[in-house]
C-alpha positions as CSV (number, residue, x, y, z in Angstrom):
1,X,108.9,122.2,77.0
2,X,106.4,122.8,80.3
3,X,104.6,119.6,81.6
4,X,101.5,120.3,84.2
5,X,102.4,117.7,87.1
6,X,101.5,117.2,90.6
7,X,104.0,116.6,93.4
8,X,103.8,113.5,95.6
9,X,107.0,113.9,97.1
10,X,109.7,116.0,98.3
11,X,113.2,115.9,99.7
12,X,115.3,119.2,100.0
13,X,115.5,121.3,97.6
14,X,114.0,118.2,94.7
15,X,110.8,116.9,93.9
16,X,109.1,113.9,92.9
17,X,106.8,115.0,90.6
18,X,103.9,112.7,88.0
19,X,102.8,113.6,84.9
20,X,100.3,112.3,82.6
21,X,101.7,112.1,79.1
22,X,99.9,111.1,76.0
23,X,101.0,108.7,73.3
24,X,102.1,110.1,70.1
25,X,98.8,109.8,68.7
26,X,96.5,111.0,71.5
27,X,95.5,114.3,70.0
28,X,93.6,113.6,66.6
29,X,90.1,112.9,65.9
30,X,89.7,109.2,65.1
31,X,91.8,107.8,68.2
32,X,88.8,106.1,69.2
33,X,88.8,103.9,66.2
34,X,92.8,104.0,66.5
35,X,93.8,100.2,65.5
36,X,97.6,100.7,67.8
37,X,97.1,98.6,70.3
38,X,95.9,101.5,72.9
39,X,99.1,103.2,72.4
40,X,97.2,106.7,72.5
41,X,96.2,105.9,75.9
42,X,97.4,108.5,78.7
43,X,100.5,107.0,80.6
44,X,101.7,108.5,84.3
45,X,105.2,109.4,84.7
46,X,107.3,110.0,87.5
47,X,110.3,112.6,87.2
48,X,112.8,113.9,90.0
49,X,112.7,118.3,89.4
50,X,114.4,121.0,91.5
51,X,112.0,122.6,93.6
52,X,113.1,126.5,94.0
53,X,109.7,127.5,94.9
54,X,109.3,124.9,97.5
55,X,106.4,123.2,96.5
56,X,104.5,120.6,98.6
57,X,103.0,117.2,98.4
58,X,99.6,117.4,96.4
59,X,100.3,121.1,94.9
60,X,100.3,121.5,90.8
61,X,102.6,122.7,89.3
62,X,104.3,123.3,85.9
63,X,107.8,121.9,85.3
64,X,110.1,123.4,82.9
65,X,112.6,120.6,80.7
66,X,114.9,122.0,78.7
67,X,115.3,120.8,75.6
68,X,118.9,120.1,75.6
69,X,118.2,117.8,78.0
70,X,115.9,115.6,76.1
71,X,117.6,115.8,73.0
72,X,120.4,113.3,75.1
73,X,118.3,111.1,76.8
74,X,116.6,110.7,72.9
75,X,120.6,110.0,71.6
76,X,121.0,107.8,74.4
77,X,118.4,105.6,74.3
78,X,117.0,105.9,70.7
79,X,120.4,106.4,68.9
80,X,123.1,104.0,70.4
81,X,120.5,101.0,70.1
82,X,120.4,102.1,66.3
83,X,123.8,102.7,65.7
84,X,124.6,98.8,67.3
85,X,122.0,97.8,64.8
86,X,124.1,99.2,62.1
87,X,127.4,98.1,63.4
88,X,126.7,94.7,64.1
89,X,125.1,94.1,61.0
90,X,128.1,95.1,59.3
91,X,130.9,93.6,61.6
92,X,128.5,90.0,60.6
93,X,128.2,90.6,57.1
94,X,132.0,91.1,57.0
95,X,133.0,88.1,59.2
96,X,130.9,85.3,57.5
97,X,133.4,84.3,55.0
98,X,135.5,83.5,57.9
99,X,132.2,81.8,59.7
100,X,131.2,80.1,56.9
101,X,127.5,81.1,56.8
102,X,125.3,83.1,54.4
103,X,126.2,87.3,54.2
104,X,122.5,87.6,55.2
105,X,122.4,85.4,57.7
106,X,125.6,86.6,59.4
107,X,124.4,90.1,59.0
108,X,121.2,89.4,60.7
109,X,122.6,87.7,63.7
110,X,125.5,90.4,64.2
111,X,122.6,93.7,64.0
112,X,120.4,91.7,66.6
113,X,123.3,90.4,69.0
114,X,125.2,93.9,69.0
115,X,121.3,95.7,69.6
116,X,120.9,92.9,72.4
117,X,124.5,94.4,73.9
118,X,123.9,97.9,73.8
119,X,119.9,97.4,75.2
120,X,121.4,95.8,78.0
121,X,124.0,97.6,78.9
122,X,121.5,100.6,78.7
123,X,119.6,98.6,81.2
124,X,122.2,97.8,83.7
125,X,124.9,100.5,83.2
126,X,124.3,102.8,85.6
127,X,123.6,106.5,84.5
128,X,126.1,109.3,86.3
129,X,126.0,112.8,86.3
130,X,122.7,112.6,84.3
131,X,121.0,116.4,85.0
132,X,117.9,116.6,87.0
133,X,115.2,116.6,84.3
134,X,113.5,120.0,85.2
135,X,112.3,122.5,87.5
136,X,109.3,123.5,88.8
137,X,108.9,127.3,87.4
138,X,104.7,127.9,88.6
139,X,102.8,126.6,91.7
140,X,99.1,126.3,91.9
141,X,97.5,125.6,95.4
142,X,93.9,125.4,95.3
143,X,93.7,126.3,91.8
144,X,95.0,130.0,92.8
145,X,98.7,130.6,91.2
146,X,100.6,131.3,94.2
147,X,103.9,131.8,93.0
148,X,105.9,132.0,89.5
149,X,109.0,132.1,88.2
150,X,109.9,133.1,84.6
């Protein structure tokens, strides 16, 4: 995937790069009558890339993700929450007998504790050896393409 960005900062041989991304219904014809809540909106993002071609504060550029890389960060974040869900639901609907409580009602409060667990441990756990998201592969300075990199 390729992202336009700009950079607003640099340090070695990284860059702080932000990005405007769309919502995942930004691009069809009736998001002006779009009843989500202004989730189409355009939202700015911030992203630490490697900056081989040494690109400065202010120049444009297009950043390179793989998508290997995304694909985990979309497990990590999408699918352990989920698979909590799961889990805890059925650790509760197997331990209400013993609580003396409804199946549903055990069930209900197991899914939601165990998602409450994993979200926050998400939160707080701090994430090592995570990749650098991307890398700057095209620089534009004064809308001329200075350099590239295939």
């Amino acid at each position: 995937m390729q992202q336009q960005a700009i950079v607003v900062a640099t340090h070695g041989t990284h860059a702080i790069v932000r990005a405007v991304r769309a919502g995942a219904c930004g691009h069809c014809a009736g998001q002006s009558a779009c009843g989500t809540l202004g989730a189409w909106h355009a939202r700015a993002v911030e992203a630490e890339v490697r900056n081989p071609l040494a690109a400065q504060v202010g120049d444009s550029v297009m950043v390179h993700v793989a998508d290997g890389v995304l694909l985990r960060a979309m497990a990590r974040l999408y699918g352990l929450p989920m698979l909590a869900f799961l889990l805890g639901g059925m650790v509760g609907r197997m331990s209400a007998p013993w609580l003396s409580v409804s199946v549903e009602l055990a069930a209900c409060v197991g899914a939601l504790l165990a998602t409450g667990l994993a979200l926050f441990w998400l939160r707080v756990r701090p994430v090592r050896d995570v990749p650098v998201m991307g890398e700057i592969v095209n620089v534009v300075r004064a809308d001329i393409p200075i350099v590239s990199r295939a």
